[in-house]
C-alpha positions in Angstrom: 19.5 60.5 -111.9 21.8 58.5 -109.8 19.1 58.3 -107.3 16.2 56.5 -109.3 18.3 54.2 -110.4 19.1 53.1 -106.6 16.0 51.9 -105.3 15.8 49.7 -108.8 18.9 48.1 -108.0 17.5 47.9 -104.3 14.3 46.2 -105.6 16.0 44.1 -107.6 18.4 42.7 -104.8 15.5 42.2 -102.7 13.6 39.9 -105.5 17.3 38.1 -105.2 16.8 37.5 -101.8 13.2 36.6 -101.6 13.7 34.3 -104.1 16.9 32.7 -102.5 14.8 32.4 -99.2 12.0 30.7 -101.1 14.3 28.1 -103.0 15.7 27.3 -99.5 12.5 26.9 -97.7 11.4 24.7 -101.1 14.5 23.0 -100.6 14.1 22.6 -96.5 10.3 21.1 -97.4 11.1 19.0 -99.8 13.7 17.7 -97.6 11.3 17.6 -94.8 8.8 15.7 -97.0 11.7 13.1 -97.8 12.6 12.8 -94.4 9.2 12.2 -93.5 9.0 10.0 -96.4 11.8 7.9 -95.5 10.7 8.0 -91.8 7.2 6.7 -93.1 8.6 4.1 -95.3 11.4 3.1 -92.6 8.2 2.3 -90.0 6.3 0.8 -92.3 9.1 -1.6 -92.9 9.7 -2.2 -88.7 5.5 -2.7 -88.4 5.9 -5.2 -91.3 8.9 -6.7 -89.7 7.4 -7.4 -86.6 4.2 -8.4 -87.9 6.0 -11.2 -89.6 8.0 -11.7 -86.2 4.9 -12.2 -84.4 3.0 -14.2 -86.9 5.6 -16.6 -87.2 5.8 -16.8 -83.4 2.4 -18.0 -83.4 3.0 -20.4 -85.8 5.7 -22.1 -84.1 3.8 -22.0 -80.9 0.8 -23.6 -82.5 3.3 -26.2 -84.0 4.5 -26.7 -80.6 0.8 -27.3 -78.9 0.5 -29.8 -81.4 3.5 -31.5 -81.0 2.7 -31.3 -77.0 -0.5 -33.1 -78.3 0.3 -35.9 -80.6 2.5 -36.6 -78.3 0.2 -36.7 -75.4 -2.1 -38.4 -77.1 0.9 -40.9 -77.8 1.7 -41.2 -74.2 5.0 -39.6 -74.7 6.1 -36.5 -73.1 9.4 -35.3 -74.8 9.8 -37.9 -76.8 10.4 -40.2 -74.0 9.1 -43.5 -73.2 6.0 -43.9 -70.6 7.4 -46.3 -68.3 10.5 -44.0 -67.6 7.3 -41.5 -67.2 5.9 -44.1 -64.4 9.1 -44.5 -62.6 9.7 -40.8 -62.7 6.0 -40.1 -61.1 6.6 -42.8 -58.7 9.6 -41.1 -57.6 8.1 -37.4 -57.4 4.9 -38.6 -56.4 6.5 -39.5 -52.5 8.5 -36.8 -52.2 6.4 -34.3 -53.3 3.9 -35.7 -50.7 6.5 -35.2 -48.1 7.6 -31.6 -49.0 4.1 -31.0 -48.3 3.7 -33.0 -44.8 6.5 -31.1 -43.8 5.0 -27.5 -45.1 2.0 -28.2 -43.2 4.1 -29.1 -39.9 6.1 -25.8 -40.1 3.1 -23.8 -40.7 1.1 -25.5 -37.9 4.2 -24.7 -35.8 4.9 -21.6 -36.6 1.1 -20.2 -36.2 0.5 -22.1 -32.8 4.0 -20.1 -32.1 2.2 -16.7 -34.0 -1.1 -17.2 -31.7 0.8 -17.8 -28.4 4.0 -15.8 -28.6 2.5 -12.8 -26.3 0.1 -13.1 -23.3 -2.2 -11.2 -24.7 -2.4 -13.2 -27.8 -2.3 -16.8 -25.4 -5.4 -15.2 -23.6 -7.4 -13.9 -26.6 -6.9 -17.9 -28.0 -8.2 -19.0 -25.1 -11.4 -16.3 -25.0 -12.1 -17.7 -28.6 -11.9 -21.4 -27.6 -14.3 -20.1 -24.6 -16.5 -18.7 -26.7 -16.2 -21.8 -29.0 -16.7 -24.3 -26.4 -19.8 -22.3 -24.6 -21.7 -22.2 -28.3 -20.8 -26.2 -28.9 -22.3 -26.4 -24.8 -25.1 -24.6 -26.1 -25.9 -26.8 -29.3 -25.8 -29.8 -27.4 -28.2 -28.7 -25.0 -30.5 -27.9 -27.7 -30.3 -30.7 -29.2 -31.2 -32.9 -26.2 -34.1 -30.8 -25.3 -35.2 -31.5 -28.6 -34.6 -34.9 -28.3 -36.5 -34.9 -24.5 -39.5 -33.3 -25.8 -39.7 -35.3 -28.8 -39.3 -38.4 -26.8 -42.2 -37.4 -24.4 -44.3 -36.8 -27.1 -44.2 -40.1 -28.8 -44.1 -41.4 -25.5 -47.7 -39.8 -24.7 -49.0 -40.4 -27.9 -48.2 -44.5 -27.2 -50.0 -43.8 -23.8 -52.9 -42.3 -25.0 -53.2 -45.9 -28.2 -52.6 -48.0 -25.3 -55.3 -46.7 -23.2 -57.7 -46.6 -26.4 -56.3 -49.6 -26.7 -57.1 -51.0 -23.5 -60.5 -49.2 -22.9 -62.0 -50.9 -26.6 -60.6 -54.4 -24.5 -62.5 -53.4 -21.1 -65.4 -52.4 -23.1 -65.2 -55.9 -25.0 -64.9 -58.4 -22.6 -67.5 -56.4 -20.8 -69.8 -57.1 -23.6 -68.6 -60.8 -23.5 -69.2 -61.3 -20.0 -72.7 -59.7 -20.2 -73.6 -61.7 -23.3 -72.1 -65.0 -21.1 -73.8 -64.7 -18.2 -77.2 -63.9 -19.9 -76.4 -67.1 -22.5 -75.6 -69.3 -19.6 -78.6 -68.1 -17.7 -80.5 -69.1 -20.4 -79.1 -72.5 -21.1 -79.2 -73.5 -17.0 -83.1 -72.3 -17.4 -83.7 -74.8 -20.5 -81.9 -77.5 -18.5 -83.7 -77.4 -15.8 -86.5 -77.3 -18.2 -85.7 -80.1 -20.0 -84.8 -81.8 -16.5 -88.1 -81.5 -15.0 -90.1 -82.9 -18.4 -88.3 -85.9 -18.1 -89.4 -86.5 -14.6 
């Protein structure tokens, strides 16, 4: 019975194996899970680290605003005096002014340069001062036509008072000479009739 007892002895080598294979994939997890473990606890350590980092650059930059403050509020800007702060802003103050002068004067120059350099560009500056020119012609003829027909207006509205004006005097001293003549026809009538009872 050699044979039986071979496929025992096979059976029993492969339970050998399988269970050699399974304690070394146990062993290959559980040193997975303390690799992951330590991996875990080895990032949880750098997110704590640099949570602390970053809070306590917040801190100091909140203790530097408020140094920046009290001493603003002392008139002290790094803990120097304010008249060296004057003298230093009377200084800057001119030549900063200048800098800027001078900026402007190379960028005038170097656009009136930019807008003329070519022909084509020289004639196109002078289409758009054209065109500029003809619409400031244009306002100002507007405007005194305005200013015409606004004049004539008042001036026919004066016109037409003053001849009111004069027609209500007309009118008057019409009525004045009328009423004279009649009153002083009547007074030379009782005159001459007083005149001829006394005689």
């Amino acid at each position: 019975m050699p044979t039986a007892a071979k496929p025992k002895a096979r059976a029993a080598k492969g339970a050998k194996t399988s269970r050699k294979v399974s304690t070394r994939r146990a062993g290959a997890s559980a040193r997975g899970k303390a690799t992951t473990t330590r991996a875990r606890k080895t990032t949880a350590a750098k997110s704590k680290r640099a949570k602390g980092a970053r809070a306590r650059a917040a801190s100091q930059t909140r203790s530097a605003v408020r140094q920046a403050q009290g001493a603003a509020r002392l008139g002290l800007s790094n803990g120097s005096n304010p008249i060296g702060d004057y003298a230093e802003r009377a200084v800057l103050i001119p030549v900063g002014a200048a800098l800027t002068a001078r900026d402007r004067v190379v960028s005038s120059v170097n656009g009136a340069f930019a807008i003329y350099s070519t022909p084509s560009k020289a004639q196109a500056q002078l289409r758009r001062f054209e065109r500029r020119g003809a619409t400031a012609r244009n306002r100002l003829e507007r405007e005194v036509r305005k200013a015409r027909v606004r004049v004539e207006r008042q001036l026919r509205q004066r016109r037409r008072v003053f001849e009111r004006t004069v027609g209500e005097l007309e009118d008057r001293r019409y009525t004045v000479a009328k009423n004279g003549s009649e009153l002083a026809g009547e007074l030379a009538n009782r005159l001459q009739e007083t005149v001829l009872n006394r005689v």
